[in-house]
N, C-alpha and C positions, 0 to 999 in steps of 0.2 A: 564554363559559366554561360547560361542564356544572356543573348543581347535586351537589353532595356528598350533600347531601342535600334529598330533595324533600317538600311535608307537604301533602296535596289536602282539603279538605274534612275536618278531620277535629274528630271531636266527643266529648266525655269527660261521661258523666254520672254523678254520685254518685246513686242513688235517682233522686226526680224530678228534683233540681236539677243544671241543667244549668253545668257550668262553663264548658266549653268549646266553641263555638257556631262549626261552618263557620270553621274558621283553614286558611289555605292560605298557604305559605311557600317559599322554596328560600334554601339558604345554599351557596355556590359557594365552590371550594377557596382556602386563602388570607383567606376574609373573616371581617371581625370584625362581629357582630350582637349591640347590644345592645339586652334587651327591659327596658322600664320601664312603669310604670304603679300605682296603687296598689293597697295590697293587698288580696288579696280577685279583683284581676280574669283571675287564670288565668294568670296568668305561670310560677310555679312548676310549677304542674300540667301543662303545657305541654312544660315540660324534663322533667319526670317521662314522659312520654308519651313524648316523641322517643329517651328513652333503653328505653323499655321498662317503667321499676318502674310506673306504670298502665299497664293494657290499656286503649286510647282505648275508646268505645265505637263510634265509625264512623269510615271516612276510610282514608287511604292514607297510610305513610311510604318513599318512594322510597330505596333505597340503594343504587346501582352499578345503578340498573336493575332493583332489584326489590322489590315491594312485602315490605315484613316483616313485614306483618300477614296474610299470604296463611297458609293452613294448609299445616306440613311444611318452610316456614320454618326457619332454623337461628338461635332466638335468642343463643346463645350466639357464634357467629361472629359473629354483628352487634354482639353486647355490647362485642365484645372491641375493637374499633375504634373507641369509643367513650370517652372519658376524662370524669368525673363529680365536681367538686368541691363541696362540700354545705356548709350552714351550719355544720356542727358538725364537722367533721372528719371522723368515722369512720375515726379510727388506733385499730390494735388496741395497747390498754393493755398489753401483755404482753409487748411486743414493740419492740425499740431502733427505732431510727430507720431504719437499713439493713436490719432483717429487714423494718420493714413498707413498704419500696422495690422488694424483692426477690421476696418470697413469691408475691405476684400474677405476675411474672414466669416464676417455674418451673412454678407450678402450672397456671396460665391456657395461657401460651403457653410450654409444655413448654421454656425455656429452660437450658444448665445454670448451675450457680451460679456461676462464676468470670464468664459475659458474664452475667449477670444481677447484679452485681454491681456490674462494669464499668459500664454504664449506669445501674444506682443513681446510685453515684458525680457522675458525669457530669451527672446530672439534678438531684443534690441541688448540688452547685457551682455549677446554673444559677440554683437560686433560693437561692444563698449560704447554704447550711444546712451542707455537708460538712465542718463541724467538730464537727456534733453527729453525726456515727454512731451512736454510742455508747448517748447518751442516749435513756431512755425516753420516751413522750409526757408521764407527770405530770411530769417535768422542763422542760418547757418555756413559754413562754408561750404566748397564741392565734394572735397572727402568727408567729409560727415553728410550731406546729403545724401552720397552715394552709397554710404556703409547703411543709411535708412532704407534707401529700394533694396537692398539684400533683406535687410531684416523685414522688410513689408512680405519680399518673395518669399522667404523661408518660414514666416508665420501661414502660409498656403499649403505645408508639408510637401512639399513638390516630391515627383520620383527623381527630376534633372532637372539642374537648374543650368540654364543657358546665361552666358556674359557675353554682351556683343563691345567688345574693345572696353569695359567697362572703366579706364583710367585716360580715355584719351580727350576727355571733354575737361581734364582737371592739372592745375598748376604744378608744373614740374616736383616742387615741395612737397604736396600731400598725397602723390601718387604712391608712395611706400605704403601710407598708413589703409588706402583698399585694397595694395595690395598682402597684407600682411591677415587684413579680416579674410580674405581669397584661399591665400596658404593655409591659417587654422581652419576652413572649414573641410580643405581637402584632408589633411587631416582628420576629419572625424567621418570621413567616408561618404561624405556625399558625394552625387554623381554628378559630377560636371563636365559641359560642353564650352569651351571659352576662347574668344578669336582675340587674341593682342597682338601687340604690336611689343609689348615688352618681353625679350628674348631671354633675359636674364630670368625672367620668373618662368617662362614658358620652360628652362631647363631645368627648374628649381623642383616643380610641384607638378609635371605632369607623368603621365603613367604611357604617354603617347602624342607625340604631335605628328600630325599633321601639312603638310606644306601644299597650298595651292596655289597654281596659274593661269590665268587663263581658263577659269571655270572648270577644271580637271583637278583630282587632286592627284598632283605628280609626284608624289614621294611621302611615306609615312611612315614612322618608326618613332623607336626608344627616342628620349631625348639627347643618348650617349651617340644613338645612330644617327639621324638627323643632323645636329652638331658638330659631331666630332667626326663623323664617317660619311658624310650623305652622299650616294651613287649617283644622282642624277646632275647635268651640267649646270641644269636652270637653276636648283637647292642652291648649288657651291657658289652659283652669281647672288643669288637673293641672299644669303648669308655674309659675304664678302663684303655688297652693301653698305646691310645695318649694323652688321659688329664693327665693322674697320672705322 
C-alpha cells in the first residue's frame, strides 16, 4: 500500500531546544496510528508539523508525491485534505451548530450552500449530533462540542484526519461518548493520525501505535506489540506508569 502520507527525517526546533529529533514515518490509506508517550515528548508538536501550523525546521512531508515543504508548495491545497481535531474545540462561538459545519465548506472548497449543507447534515448524524442544528456552542457540553469539530472536519472530505489528545480538555463522564464517535469512524476506514493519552482505546482501534520520548520515536508496533511485548526499557517504564 502507498503511504498517504510520508515524514523523512524531520526536525522542529523552538530556539535551541530541540523538540523534535530525526522522526520518520508513513501512515498508509485506511490506517489508524496512534501516538502516545508522555508529555513533553513531541507528540503534539509532531501533529502540529504534519498539518502545517509549525514550520518543522528540517526533513521532508511526503503527500501524493510531493514534498510540502519544497518552496512554491500550495499550502493551502495540502491544508485542505487534511482534517484537524484539537483539545479545545475551536467552534466559532457565534455561530449555530450547522453554520460552523458549513462555512469551511463554501468558503474553503467553494461549495454551494444547499450540498454544503447536505453533508453537514450527514456528517453531523454520523456523530449523532443532528438534533442540535440549531444550537450554539455555549449551548452545549464538551463532548458534544467535540463530536461537532469532527463533524465540522469531516464535512472538509479530508484524506486524514489528525486528533490532537482530542478527549483531554473533557470531563472524565463524557470522554467514552468521543470516544466511541473515534471507534465508528475507524471503523469505516478513514485514515487517522491520533495522540492520546487513553491507552485502553489506543489498544482498542489502532492498526499501530506508536510510542515517543524525548522527541524520537522509540518503539512502534501492533498494539498486541506495544502492550503486551514492547522491547524497548523506556516503553515498559511509560506503560508501568499509566496502566498500573
Amino acid at each position: 500500500m502507498s503511504a498517504t502520507i510520508e515524514i523523512n527525517h524531520l526536525k522542529k526546533n523552538f530556539g535551541k531546544n530541540e523538540v523534535l529529533k530525526d522522526i520518520s514515518l508513513s501512515v498508509t490509506k485506511g490506517e489508524v496510528v496512534t501516538i502516545i508517550g508522555s508529555s513533553g515528548s513531541g507528540k503534539s508538536t509532531l501533529l502540529r508539523c504534519i498539518n502545517l501550523l509549525e514550520k518543522p525546521t528540517s526533513g521532508e512531508i511526503i503527500y501524493k508525491g510531493e514534498n510540502v515543504l519544497k518552496k512554491g508548495y500550495s499550502l493551502p491545497k495540502y491544508r485542505k485534505n487534511l482534517g484537524m481535531v484539537f483539545q479545545s474545540f475551536n467552534l466559532f462561538n457565534n455561530m449555530n451548530v450547522l453554520e460552523n459545519c458549513v462555512t469551511g465548506q463554501v468558503t474553503v472548497l467553494k461549495r454551494d450552500r444547499e450540498e454544503a449543507e447536505k453533508i453537514a447534515q450527514e456528517n453531523l448524524q454520523l456523530v449523532d449530533m443532528e438534533r442540535y442544528v440549531n444550537a450554539k456552542p455555549n449551548q452545549l457540553s464538551g463532548g458534544q462540542k467535540q463530536r461537532v469539530a469532527i463533524a465540522r472536519a469531516l464535512s472538509m472530505n479530508p484524506d486524514v484526519m489528525l486528533f490532537d489528545e482530542p478527549t483531554s480538555a473533557l470531563d472524565p463522564e463524557i470522554v467514552g461518548e468521543v470516544l466511541k464517535t473515534m471507534k465508528h469512524l475507524a471503523e469505516t476506514g478513514l485514515t487517522m493520525v491520533i495522540v492520546t493519552h487513553e491507552m485502553g482505546f489506543a489498544k482498542e482501534v489502532s492498526d499501530r501505535v506508536i510510542f515517543m520520548d524525548k522527541g524520537v520515536i522509540a518503539e512502534s508496533g501492533t498494539p498486541e506489540e506495544i502492550f503486551n511485548h514492547p522491547k524497548e526499557e523506556r516503553t515498559k517504564a511509560f506503560l508501568s506508569r499509566v496502566l498500573n
